[in-house]
N, C-alpha and C positions, 0 to 999 in steps of 0.2 A: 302435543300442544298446537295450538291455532292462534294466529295473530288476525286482525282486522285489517284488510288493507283496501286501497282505494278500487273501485272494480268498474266504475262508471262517473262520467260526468258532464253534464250541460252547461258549459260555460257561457256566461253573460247573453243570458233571454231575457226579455223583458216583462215584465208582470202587466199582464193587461186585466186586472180581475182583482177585489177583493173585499168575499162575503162575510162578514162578519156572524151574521143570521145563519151558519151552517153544523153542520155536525164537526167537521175538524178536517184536515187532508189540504193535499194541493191538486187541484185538478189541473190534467196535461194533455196536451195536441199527441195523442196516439203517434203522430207519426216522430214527434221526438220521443216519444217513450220508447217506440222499436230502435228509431236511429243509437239507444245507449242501453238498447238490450234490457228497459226495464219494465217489474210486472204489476198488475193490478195490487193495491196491499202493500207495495212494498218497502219500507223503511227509506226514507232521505232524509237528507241532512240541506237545508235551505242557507246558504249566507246571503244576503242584501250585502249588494256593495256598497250601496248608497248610505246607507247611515250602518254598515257593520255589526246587525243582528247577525244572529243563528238560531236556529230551532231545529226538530226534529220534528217529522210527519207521517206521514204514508200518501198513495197515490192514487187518484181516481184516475179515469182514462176520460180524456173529454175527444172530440168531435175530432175525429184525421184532417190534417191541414188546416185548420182551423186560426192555428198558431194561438191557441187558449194557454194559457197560464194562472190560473188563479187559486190565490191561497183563502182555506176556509176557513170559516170558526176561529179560535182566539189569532190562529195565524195569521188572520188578515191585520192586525194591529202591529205587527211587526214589518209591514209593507204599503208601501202605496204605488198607484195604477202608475206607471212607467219606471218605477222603479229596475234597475239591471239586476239581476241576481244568479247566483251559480247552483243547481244540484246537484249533491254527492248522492252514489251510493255506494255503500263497505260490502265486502265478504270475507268469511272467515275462512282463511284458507291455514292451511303448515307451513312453517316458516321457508319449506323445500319449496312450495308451490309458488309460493310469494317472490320470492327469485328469480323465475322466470316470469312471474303472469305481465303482461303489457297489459291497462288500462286503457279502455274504451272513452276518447273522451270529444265531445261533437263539442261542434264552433256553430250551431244557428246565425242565419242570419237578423241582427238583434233589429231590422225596421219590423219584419214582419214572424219572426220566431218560426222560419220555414229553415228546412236544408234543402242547400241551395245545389 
């Protein structure tokens, strides 16, 4: 058996981006992508702190240091441009693995969505 447990996370960046006009996804500053160990494609999970949506997505790579954040396609109506928000991602591990795994989880600095 395998559970979902938290495996990464980008706490409070701020959304500088949102296209409405796009296929769907969150585009991300590559260097917060490596900073939480995550890959092109890959499944998040988006909460807005600011009005308390959530959605599920997946992930473009945008521009290294850039500090880009933008959500695409219907995603972008669940957001707007300085909005704070958090990205999860899950993995399915054994409930043995899950017990020990620490979670990867970065603090950006939320003027300019750099680590700092």
């Amino acid at each position: 058996m395998t559970i979902d447990v938290l495996y990464s996370k980008i706490h409070r960046v701020r959304v500088t981006g949102a296209e409405l006009n796009y296929i769907g996804s969150i585009t991300l500053d590559r260097d917060l992508m490596d900073a939480a160990q995550l890959l092109e494609g890959q499944k998040v999970s988006i909460v807005n702190i600011n009005n308390g949506e959530r959605l599920d997505t997946y992930l473009i790579p945008g521009q290294r240091g850039a500090g880009e954040v933008t959500l695409n396609g219907p995603a972008a109506r669940k957001v707007q441009k300085g909005d704070l928000i958090i990205i999860i991602a899950y993995a399915s591990m054994t409930v043995d693995q899950a017990k020990t795994y620490q979670p990867l989880i970065v603090f950006p600095n939320e003027s300019t969505n750099t680590i700092d």
